[in-house]
C-alpha positions in Angstrom: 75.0 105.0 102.5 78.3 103.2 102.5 79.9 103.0 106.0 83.4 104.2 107.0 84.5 100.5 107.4 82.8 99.2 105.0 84.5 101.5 102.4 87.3 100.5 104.0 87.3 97.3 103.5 86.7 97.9 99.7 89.4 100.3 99.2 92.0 96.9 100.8 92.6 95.5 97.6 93.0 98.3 95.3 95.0 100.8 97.1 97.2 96.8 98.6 97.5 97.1 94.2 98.7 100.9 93.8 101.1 100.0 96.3 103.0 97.6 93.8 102.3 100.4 91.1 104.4 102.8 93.1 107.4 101.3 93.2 107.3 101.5 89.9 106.7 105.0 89.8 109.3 105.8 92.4 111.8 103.7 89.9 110.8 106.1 86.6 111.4 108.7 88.9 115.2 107.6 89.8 116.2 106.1 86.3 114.1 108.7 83.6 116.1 111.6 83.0 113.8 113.6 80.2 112.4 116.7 81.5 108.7 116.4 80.7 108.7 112.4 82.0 109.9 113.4 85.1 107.2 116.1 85.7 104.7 114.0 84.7 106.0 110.9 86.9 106.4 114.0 89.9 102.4 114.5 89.4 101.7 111.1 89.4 104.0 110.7 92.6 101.8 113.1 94.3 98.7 112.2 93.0 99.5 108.4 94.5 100.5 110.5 98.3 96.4 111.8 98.5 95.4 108.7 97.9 97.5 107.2 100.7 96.9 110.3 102.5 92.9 110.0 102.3 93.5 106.0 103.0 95.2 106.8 106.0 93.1 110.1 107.3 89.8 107.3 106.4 91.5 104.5 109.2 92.0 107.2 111.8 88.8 108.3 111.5 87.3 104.4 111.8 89.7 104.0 114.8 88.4 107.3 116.4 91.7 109.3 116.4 92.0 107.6 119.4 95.9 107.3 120.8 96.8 103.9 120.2 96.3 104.1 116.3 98.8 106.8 116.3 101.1 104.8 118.7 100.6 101.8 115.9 100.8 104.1 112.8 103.6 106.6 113.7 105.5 105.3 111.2 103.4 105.5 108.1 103.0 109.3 109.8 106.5 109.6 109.1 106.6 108.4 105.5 103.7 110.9 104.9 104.9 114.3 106.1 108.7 113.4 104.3 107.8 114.7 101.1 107.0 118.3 102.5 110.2 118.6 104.0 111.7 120.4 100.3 109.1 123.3 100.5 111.1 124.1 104.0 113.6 126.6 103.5 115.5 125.8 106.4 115.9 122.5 106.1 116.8 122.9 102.6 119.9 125.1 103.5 121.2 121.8 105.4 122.9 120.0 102.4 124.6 117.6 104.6 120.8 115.9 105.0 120.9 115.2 100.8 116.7 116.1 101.3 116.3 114.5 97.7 117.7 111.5 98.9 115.7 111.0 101.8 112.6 111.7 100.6 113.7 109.2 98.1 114.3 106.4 100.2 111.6 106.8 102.5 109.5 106.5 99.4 110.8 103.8 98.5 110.6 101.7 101.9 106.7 103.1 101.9 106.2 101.7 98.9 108.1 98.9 98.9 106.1 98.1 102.6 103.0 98.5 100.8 103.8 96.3 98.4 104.5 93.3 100.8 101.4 94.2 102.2 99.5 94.2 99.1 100.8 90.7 98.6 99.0 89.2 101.8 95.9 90.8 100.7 95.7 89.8 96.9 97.2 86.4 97.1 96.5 83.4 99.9 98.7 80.7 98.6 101.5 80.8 100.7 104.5 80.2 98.1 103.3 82.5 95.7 103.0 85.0 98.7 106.5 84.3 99.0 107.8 84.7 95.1 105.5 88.1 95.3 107.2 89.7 98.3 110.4 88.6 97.4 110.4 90.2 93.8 109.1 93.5 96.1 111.7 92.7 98.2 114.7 92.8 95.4 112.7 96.2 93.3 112.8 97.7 96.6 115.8 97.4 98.0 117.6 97.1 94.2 116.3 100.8 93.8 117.2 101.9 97.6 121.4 101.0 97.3 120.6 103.1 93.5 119.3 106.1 95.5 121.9 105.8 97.9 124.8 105.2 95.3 125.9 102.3 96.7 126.0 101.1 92.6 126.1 103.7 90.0 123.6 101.5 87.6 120.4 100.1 88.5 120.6 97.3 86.2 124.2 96.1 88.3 122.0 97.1 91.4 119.2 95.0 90.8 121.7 92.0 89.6 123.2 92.0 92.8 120.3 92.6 95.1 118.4 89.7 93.2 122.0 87.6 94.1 122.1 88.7 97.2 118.2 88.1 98.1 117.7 84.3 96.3 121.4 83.0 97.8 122.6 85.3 100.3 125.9 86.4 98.2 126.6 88.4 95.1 126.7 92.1 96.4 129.8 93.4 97.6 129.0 97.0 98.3 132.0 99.4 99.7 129.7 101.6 101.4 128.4 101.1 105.2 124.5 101.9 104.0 125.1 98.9 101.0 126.7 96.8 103.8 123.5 96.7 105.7 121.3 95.9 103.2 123.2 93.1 102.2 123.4 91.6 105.5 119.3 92.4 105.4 118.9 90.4 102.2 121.1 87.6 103.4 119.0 87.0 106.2 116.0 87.2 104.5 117.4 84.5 101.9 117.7 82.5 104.6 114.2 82.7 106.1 112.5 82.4 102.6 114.6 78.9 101.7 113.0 77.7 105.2 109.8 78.5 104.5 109.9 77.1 101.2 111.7 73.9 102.7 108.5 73.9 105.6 106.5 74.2 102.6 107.2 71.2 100.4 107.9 68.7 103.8 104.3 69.9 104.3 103.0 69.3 101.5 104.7 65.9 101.1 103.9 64.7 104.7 100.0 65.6 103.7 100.2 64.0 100.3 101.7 60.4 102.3 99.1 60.9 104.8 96.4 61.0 102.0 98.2 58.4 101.1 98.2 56.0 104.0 94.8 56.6 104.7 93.5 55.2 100.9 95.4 52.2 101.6 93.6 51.5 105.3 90.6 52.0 103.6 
């Protein structure tokens, strides 16, 4: 019989792989406007939360329920129990919260941290780590100024956000939530262009080492 951590284990890759898929998912669910697409993207959004769910329940049982996995997890807690917040009548009565849109955009930032996640476990090459977590990194926050309406059309809002992510500039967003994320995306511009640049001097600096060391020989 299969341990607990051993299944685990197992389950790293695949479920690392539906995380990607999801974003997808969550991005049918903002753009497709047909009736019968959207129930059917609704199951499959749910369908995607119990496996999560079960992923998630499987860990804390492995770490024994035991405090400090909840201190460590409280957060993927929170992106779990989101989703129930529309069956609650009076929390639906409070329209200032726009409940659709934050179940929306914690959906997105779940899946969108699942996918950079899934990219440390499927890949070890550290650049194409990199060009994986940054295209997560522009679907993810390209479809959270959409949900926000910080842009009106995804395809301007993923223009910009890819901008805004590979050279710091492009968006110019007139909203405070739009603001942030392209301050985010800046930085992180920033921080990917250094590791690339630590990247290549390393690579070159082992490639002349190789290098000298043929000639001494």
């Amino acid at each position: 019989m299969i341990s607990a951590e051993v299944l685990a284990d197992r389950l790293d890759r695949p479920l690392g792989l539906l995380g990607l898929i999801y974003l997808f998912v969550i991005l049918g669910q903002l753009l497709i406007q047909d009736a019968g697409w959207t129930t059917i993207l609704n199951i499959v959004g749910w369908a995607f939360w119990l496996v999560f769910a079960g992923e998630f329940l499987l860990r804390a049982y492995i770490a024994g329920f035991q405090l400090e996995f909840w201190r460590r997890t409280w957060w993927q807690v929170i992106f779990l129990l989101l989703p129930f917040l529309r069956f609650f009548r009076g929390v639906q009565a409070l329209r200032a919260l726009r409940l659709s849109r934050i179940t929306r955009v914690s959906g997105i930032l779940s899946a969108g941290l699942r996918g950079s996640r899934s990219a440390g476990r499927l890949l070890t090459d550290r650049i194409a780590w990199l060009a994986a977590v940054t295209v997560v990194v522009i679907l993810a926050a390209s479809q959270l100024v959409y949900a926000v309406e910080s842009y009106t059309s995804y395809s301007d809002a993923l223009y910009q956000v890819s901008l805004a992510t590979v050279t710091g500039g492009g968006m110019d967003p007139q909203d405070a939530f739009g603001r942030v994320v392209h301050v985010v995306l800046s930085v992180y511009s920033v921080v990917v262009f250094a590791t690339l640049a630590g990247s290549l001097g390393a690579y070159f600096l082992r490639d002349q080492t190789a290098k000298n060391d043929d000639d001494a020989r």
